[in-house]
C-alpha positions as CSV (number, residue, x, y, z in Angstrom):
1,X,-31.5,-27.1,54.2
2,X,-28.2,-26.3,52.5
3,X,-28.6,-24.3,49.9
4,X,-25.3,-24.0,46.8
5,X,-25.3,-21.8,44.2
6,X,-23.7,-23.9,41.4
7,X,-24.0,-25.0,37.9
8,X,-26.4,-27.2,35.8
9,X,-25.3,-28.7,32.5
10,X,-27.3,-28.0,30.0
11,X,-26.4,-28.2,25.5
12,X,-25.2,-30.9,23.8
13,X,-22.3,-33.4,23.9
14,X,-19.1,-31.1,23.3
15,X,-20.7,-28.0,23.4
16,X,-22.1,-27.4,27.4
17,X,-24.5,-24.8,28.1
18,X,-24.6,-24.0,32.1
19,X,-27.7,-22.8,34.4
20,X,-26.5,-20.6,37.1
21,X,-29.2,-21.9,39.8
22,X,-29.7,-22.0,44.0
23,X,-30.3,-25.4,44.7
24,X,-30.7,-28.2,47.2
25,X,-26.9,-29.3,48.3
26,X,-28.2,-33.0,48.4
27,X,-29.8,-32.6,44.8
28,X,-28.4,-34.5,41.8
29,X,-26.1,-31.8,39.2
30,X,-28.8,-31.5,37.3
31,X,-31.5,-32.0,39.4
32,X,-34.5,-30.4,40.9
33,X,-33.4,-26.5,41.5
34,X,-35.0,-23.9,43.9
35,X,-34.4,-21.3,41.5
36,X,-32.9,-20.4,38.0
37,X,-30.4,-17.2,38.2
38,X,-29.0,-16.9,34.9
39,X,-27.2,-18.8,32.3
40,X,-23.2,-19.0,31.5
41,X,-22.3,-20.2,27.7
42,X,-18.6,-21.4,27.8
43,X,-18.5,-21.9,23.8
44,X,-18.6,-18.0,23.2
45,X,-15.1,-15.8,23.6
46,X,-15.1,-14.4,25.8
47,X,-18.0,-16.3,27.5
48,X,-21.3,-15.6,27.2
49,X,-22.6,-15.0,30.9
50,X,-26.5,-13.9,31.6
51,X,-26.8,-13.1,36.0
52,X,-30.0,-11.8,37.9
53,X,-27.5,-10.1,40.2
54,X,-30.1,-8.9,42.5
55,X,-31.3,-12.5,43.1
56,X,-27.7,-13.9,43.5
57,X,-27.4,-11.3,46.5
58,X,-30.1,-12.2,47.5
59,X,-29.3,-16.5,47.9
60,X,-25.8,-15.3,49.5
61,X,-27.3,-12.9,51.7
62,X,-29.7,-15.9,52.6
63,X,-26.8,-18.0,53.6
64,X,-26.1,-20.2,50.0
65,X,-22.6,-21.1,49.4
66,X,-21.4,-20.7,45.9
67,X,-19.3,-23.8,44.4
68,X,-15.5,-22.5,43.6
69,X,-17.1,-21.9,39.7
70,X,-19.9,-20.0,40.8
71,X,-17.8,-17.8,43.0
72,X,-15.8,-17.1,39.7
73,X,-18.9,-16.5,37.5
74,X,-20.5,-14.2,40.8
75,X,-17.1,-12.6,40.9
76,X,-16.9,-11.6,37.2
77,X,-20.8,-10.3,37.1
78,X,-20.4,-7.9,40.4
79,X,-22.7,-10.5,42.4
80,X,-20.1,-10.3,45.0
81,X,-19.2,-7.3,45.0
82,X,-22.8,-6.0,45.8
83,X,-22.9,-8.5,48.3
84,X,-20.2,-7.1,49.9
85,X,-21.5,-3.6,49.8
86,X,-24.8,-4.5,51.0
87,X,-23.0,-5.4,54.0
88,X,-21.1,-2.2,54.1
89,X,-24.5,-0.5,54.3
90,X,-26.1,-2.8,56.8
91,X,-23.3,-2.0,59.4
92,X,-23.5,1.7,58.6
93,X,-20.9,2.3,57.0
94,X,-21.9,3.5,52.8
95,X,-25.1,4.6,52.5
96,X,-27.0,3.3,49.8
97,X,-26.3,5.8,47.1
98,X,-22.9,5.5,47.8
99,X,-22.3,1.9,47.5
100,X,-24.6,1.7,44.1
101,X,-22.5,4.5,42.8
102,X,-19.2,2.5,43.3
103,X,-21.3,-0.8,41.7
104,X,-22.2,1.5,39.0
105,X,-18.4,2.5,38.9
106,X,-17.0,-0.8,38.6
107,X,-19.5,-2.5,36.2
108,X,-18.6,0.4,33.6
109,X,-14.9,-0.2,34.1
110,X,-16.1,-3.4,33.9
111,X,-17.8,-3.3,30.3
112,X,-14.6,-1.6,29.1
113,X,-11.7,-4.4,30.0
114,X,-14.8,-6.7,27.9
115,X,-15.0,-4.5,25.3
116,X,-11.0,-4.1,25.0
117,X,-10.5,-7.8,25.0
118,X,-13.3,-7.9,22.1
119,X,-11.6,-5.8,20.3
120,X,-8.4,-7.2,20.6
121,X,-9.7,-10.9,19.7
122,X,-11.5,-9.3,16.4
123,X,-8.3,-7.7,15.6
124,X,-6.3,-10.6,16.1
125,X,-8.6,-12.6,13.8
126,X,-8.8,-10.2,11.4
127,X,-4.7,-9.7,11.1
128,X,-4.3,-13.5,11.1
129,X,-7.2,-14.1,8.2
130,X,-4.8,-11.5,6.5
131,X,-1.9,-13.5,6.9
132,X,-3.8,-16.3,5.9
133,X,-4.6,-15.1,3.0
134,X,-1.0,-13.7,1.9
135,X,0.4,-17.4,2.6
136,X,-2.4,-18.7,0.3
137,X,-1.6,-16.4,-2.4
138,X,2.2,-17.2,-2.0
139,X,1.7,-21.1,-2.7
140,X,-0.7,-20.3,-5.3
141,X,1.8,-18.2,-7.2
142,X,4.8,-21.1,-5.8
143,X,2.2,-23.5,-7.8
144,X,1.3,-21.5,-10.9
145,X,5.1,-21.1,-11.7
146,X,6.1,-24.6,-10.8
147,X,3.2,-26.0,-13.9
148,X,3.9,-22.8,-16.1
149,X,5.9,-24.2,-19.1
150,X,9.4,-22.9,-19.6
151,X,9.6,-20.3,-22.4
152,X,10.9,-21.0,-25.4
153,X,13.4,-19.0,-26.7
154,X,14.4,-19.2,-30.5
155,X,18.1,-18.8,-31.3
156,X,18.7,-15.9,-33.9
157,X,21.3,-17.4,-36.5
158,X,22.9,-14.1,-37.3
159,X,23.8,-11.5,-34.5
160,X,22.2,-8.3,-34.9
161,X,25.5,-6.4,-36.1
162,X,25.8,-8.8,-38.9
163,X,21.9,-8.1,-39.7
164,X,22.7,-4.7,-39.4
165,X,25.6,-4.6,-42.2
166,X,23.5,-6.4,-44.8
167,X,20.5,-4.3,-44.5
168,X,20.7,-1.6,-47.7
169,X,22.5,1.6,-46.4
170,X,19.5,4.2,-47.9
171,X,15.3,4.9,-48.0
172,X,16.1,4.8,-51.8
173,X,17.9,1.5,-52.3
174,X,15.6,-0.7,-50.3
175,X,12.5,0.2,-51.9
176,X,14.6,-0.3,-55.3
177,X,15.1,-3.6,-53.9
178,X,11.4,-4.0,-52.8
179,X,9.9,-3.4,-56.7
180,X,13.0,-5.5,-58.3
181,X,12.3,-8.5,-56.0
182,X,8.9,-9.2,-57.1
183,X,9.6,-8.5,-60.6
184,X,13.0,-11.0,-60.5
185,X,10.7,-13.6,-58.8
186,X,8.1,-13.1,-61.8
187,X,10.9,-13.2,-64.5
188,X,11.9,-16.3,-63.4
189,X,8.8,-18.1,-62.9
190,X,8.1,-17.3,-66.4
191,X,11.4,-19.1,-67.7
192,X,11.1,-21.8,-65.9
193,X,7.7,-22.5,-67.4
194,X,9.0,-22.2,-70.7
195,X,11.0,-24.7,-70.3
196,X,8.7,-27.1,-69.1
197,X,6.2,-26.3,-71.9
């Protein structure tokens, strides 16, 4: 019986969700499977991949044949790479030890180029919700000064040097002026209704 390792769709319509399983070549995509491996979410970034490495090296070592995105997805996990060094130790030529030390090497190299590119994609968002928000101010200002009403300035009849030459030259004359003023105005208002009477 062939046996593939390949994918079967899973999710909802637009948003896949993948099983990773060893199953029956002549089986349907999402058919009857020998055995679930893991699970690979392509909606995530970077993608969200779950492996059982020990079982995928296991199905290769039994003779399945990955599909050309399997082999990517076995590639990226280390499935492959094991393989590969199981073999080195079958012929003789790693001991074990040695070939889980350089598995062990290469995942933690691994987890750091993931972790880089995680924290490059969180900066990225982060500087372009900052310029975001700087355009958004900048048409919220455009707008506020575009329906602000023009302000209104009142013309002065007189220009300040002529103000300045009328206004009384001393302390003492403009507060003679202040007490005369009220006591003209008074003067006057009684005359006038004097007259009238």
């Amino acid at each position: 019986m062939p046996v593939k390792i390949r994918l079967q769709r899973h999710g909802k319509k637009g948003k896949p969700f993948y099983w990773i399983v060893a199953a029956d070549a002549r089986s349907k995509r999402d058919g009857k499977s020998l055995e679930k491996l893991g699970t690979y979410n392509p909606n995530t970034n970077p993608a969200t991949i779950n492996l059982d490495i020990d079982g995928a090296v296991k199905w290769l070592q039994n003779g399945a044949q990955p599909t050309d995105t399997a082999k990517a997805i076995l590639s990226y996990k280390g499935a492959l790479l094991k393989n590969h060094l199981a073999g080195g130790v079958r012929k003789g030529a790693l001991t074990e030890e040695q070939a889980e030390e350089k598995f062990q090497a290469w995942l933690d190299d691994k987890a750091k180029r993931v972790d880089a590119k995680v924290d490059g994609l969180s900066k990225a968002d982060a500087s372009a919700k900052a310029k975001a928000l700087e355009a958004e101010k900048e048409a919220n200002e455009a707008r506020i000064a575009k329906n602000a009403p023009a302000p209104v300035v009142a013309e002065v009849e007189a220009p300040a040097e002529e103000a300045v030459e009328e206004a009384p030259q001393t302390i003492d004359e403009a507060a003679a002026e202040a007490k005369e003023a009220p006591v003209a105005e008074k003067v006057e208002e009684v005359k006038a209704s004097k007259e009238e009477e």
